[in-house]
C-alpha positions as CSV (number, residue, x, y, z in Angstrom):
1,X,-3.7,-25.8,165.6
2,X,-6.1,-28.7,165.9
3,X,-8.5,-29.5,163.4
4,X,-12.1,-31.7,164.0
5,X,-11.8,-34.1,161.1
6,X,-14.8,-36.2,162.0
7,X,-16.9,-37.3,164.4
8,X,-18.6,-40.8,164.8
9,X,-21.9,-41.9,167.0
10,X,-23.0,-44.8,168.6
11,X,-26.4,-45.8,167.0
12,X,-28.1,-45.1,171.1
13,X,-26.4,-42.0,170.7
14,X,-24.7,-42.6,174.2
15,X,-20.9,-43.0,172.7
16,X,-19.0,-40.5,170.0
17,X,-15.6,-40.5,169.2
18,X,-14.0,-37.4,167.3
19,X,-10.9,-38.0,164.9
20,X,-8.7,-34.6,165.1
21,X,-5.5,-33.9,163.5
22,X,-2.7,-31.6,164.2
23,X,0.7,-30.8,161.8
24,X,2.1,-33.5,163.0
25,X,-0.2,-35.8,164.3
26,X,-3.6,-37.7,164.3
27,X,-5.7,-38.8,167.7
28,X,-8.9,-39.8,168.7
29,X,-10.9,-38.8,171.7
30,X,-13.8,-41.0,173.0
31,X,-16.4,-40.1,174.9
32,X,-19.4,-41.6,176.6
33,X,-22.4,-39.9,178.1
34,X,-20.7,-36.7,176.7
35,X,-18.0,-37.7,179.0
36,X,-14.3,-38.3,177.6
37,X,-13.4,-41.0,178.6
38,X,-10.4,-41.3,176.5
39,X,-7.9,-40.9,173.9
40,X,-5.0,-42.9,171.6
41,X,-2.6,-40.9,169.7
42,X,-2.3,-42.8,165.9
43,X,1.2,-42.3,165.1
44,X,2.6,-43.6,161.8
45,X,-0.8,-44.2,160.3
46,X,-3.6,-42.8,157.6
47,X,-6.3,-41.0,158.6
48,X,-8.5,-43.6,157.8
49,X,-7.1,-45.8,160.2
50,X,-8.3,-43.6,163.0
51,X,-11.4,-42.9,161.5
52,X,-11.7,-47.0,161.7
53,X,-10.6,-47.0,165.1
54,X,-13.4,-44.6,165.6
55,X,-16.1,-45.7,164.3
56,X,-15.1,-49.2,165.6
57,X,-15.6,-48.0,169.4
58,X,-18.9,-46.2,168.1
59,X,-19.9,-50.1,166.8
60,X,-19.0,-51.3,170.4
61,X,-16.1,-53.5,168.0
62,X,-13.4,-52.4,170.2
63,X,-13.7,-51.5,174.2
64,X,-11.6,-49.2,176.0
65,X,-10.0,-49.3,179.7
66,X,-11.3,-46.4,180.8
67,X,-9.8,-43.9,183.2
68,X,-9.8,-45.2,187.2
69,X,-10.7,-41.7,187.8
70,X,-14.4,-41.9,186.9
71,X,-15.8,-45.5,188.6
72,X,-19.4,-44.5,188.4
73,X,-18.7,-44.3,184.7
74,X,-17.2,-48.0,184.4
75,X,-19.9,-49.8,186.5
76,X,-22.1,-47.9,184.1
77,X,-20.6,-49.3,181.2
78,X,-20.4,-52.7,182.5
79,X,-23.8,-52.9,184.2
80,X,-27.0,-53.2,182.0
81,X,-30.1,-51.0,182.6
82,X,-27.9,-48.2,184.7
83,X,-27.5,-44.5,184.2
């Protein structure tokens, strides 16, 4: 069973990540745009370390590779002013 602990925003409201926890382990999902575009598996760590992690993507501190699959997504991310 998965449990939502948390979940963090971007102050634009355009990135979230969610901190979720299993029995036997912790991972983040990140989205943009609503989209998920993303995830890390926190093994051998606290629950506030992937809460950091979190809310340091939502604070645009740390930057993901996102999934090839979605290239409109990444130019989006990369290019100012698009949608």
């Amino acid at each position: 069973m998965t449990n939502e602990i948390e979940t963090y925003y971007s102050k634009d409201g355009r990135k979230h990540a969610v901190v979720n926890a299993t029995a036997s382990f912790i991972y983040v999902e990140f989205y943009h745009d609503e989209i998920l575009v993303g995830g890390l598996e926190v093994a051998n760590n606290s629950i506030y370390y992937a809460q950091s992690i979190a809310e340091n993507y939502c604070n645009d501190i740390i930057q993901l590779k996102l999934w090839r699959s979605n290239e409109i997504l990444e130019r989006n991310l990369h290019e100012p002013g698009t949608k």
